[in-house]
N, C-alpha and C positions, 0 to 999 in steps of 0.2 A: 447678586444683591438686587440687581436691576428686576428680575425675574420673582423674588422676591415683595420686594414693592409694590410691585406690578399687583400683586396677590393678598395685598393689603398684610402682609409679613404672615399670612397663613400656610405656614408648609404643605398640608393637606389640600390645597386649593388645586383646581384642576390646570388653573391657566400657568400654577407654579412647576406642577410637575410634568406639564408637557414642555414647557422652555428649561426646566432641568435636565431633562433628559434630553432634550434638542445639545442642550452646551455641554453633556456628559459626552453624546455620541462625536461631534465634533473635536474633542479633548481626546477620545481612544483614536481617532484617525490620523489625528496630528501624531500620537506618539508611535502608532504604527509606522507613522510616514521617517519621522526620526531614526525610529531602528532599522528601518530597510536602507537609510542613506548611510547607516551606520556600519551597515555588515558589508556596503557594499564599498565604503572605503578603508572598510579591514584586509590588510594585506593577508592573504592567505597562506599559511604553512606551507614546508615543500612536501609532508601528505596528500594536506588537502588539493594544493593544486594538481598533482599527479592524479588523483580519483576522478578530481572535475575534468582533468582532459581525456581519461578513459569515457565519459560518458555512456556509463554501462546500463541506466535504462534506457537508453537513446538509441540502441544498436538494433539491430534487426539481425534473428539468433533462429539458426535451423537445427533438427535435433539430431544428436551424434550417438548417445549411448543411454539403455538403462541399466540402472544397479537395483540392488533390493532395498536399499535406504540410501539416505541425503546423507548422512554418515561418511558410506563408502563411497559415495563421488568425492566428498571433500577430502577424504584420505587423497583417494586417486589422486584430485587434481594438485595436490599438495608436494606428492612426488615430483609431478612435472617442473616444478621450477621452486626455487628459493627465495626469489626475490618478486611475491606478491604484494599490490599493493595494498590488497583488502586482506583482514584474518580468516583464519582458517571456516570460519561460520560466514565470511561472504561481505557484503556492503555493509554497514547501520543501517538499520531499516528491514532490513527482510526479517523472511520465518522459516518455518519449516515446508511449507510449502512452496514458497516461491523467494528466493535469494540469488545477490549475482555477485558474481569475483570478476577480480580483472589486475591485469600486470603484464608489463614488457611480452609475457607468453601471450596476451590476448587476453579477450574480452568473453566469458562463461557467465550460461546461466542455470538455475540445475532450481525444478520443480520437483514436485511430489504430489501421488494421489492421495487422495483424502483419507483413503479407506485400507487398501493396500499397502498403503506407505512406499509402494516402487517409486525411486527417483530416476528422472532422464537429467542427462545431462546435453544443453543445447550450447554451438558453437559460434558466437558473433561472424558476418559474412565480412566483417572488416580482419578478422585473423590471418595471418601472412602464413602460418606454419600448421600444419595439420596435426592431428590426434592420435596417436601413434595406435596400431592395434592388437594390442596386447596391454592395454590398462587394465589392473586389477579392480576382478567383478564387472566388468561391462559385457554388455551382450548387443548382440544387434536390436533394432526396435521392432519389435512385432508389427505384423498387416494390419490388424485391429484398432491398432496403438490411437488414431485418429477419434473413435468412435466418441471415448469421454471427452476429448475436444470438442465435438458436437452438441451433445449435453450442456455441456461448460459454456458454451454460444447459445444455447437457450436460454439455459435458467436466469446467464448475463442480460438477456433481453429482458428478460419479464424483470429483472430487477430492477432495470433502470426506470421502469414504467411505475413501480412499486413505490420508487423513492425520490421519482422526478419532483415534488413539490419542496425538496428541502433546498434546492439546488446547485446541488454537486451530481457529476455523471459517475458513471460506473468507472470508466479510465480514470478520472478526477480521483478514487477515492484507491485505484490502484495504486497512482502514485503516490498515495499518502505512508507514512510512516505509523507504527502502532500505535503511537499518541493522538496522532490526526484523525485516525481511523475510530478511535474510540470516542473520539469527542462528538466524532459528526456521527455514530451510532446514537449517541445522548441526545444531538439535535432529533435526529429522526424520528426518537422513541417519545418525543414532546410533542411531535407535528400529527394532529389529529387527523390529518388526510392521508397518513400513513396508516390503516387500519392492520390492526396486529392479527386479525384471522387472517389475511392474505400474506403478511410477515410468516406467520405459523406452516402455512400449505408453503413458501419458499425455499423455510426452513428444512421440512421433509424430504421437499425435493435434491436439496444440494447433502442431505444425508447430516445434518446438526443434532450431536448428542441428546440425548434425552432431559438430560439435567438443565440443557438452557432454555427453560421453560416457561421464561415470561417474553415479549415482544422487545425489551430492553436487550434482555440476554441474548436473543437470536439473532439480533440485529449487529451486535458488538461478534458475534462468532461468525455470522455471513460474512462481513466486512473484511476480520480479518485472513478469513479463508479466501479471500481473492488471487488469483495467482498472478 
């Protein structure tokens, strides 16, 4: 009302909808600030506290086996034990590319090529008990195996360079969940210093269907192709 006033009761007045939008942004941070003391004095499930003490992006995971699909790792790793804490598709949050399990057997993480669809299955260096060798469909990892890793470390550079102006990093946008992921593809695909011909040559490069054929679409399919 003050702000109002101020503006001789002209809503359309500049000096009213800059102090609106001053006390709008001030009003979303408060209530962000509310929900995060909220969740954090939520007692948590005996689930969720068992995931939180797996800490299964937190781990640091070297690679043990490939299979021909995400599929048949999650079979495999399904055999090993019974009592997982995550479902058989892995944490909330992941994809088919990149998803992690974790239970009393240890902490796994199990990616996928883009294109091949081969999955490896990688094993937390905090695991007490090893891999047995004879899991169904695993093979050893091939010499080469590194090479689209290398790739994978480039295109990740040039992307961070691409989408530095929205500011989130390329790990920032790993950790994010497909919701997260998509929204800050919408930020990105707003910010005019993200030019969609260099979005486009990105796209190519990491191998993005044909159909996602606007700077929106390709932005939202990089994203969630991060492994």
């Amino acid at each position: 009302m003050q702000a109002l006033s101020a503006a001789g009761g002209d809503a359309e007045d500049t000096i009213y909808k800059k102090q609106a939008a001053l006390i709008n942004k001030i009003y979303k941070k408060g209530v962000k600030r509310l929900r995060a003391e909220s969740l954090e004095d939520k007692e948590l499930t005996e689930k969720a506290q068992a995931l939180a003490d797996l800490n299964l992006t937190g781990q640091t995971y070297a690679k043990a086996y490939e299979f021909d699909s995400v599929e048949q790792v999650q079979t495999a790793l399904q055999e090993l034990a019974s009592d997982w804490v995550t479902g058989k598709c892995g944490r909330h949050g992941g994809n088919k590319q990149r998803q992690h399990h974790g239970g009393p057997r240890g902490c796994f993480m199990i990616t996928a090529d883009k294109t091949t669809k081969i999955a490896t299955l990688w094993v937390a260096d905090t695991n007490t008990e090893d891999l047995p060798d004879d899991m169904d469909g695993a093979r050893e990892i091939s010499e080469d195996s590194d090479e689209p890793e290398e790739e994978e470390s480039e295109n990740e550079s040039t992307l961070a360079l691409l989408i530095a102006s929205a500011g989130k990093t390329v790990a920032d946008i790993k950790a994010m969940d497909d919701a997260a992921r998509e929204a800050h593809a919408t930020k990105c695909n707003a910010d005019r210093a993200i030019k969609a011909a260099a979005i486009q040559v990105m796209a190519l490069k990491m191998r993005c269907p044909e159909t996602e054929n606007t700077k929106g679409k390709r932005l939202s399919w990089i994203f969630k192709s991060l492994e």
